[in-house]
N, C-alpha and C positions, 0 to 999 in steps of 0.2 A: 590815356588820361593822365598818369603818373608824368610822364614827359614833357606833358602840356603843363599841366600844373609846375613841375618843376622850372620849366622855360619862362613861364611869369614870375616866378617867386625871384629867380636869378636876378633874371634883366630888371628887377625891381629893387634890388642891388646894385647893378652894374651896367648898364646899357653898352660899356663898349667891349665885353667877353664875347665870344663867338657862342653859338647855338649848343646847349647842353642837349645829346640826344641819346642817351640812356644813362639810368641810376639806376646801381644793382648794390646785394650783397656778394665778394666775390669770395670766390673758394679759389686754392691752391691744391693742382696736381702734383707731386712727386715726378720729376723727367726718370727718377732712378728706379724705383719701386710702384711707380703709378699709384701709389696711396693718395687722397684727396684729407687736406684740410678744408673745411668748410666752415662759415662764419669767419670767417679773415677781416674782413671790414666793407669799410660804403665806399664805394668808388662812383664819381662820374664823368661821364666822356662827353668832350663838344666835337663840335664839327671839324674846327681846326684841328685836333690831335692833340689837344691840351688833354689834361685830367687834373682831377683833384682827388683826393687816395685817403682814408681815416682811419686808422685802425691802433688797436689796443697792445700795447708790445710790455711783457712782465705774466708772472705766472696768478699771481694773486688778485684778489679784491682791490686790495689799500696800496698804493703806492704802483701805481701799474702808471706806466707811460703811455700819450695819445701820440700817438704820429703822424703828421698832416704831410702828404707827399702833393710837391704844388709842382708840375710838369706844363711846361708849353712849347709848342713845336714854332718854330719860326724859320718860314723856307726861305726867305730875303737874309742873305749873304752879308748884305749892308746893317742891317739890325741885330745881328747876334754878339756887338760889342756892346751891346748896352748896359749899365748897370745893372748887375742881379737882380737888386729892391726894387729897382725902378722898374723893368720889367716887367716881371708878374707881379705887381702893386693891382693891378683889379683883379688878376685869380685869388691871390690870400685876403683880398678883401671880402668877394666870395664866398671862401671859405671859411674865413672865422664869423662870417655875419650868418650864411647860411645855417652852419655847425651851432650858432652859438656859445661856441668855446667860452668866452669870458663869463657868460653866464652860468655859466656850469663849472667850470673851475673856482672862480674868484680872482684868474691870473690874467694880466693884460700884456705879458707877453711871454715868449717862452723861455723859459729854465734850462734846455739843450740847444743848438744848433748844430746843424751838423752840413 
């Protein structure tokens, strides 16, 4: 039901992103110690191997950074020159629309790059 609902809200955003087909909260293993962080942030996965990644990075309340990880896989050879922005131009649309970043910040673009 969450997947369904989430795949209308997207494409309702973006019709030309691929199939969102799961949104979780994700946790981090440890490869060294096998200890789990848990509550890490919102991640979600489409079909094409794209994701969109949100999570809170700073130790405090006030002054804590959001970090939006916008990843997309592109198996054509031919396409992987493309401009960055130009690019993933519908995933960050996506994501700041879905997130509502600007609504919640006040900020219409962001303060880091990286």
């Amino acid at each position: 039901m969450y997947v369904a609902c989430l795949l209308r809200i997207i494409k309702e955003i973006r019709t030309d992103v691929s199939n969102v087909i799961q949104g979780d909260e994700f946790e981090y293993k440890d490869p060294v110690d096998g200890s789990i962080s848990k509550h890490q942030g919102i991640r979600y996965l489409f079909e094409d191997g794209s994701r969109l990644v949100f999570r809170l990075s700073g130790t405090g309340s006030e002054g804590a950074t959001i970090r939006v990880y916008v990843e997309q896989y592109e198996k054509n050879s031919m396409k992987t020159g493309k401009d960055l922005q130009e690019a993933l131009a519908p995933l960050v649309d996506v994501a700041l629309k879905l997130s509502r970043m600007q609504a919640f910040t006040g900020r219409s673009a962001p303060t880091v790059i990286t």
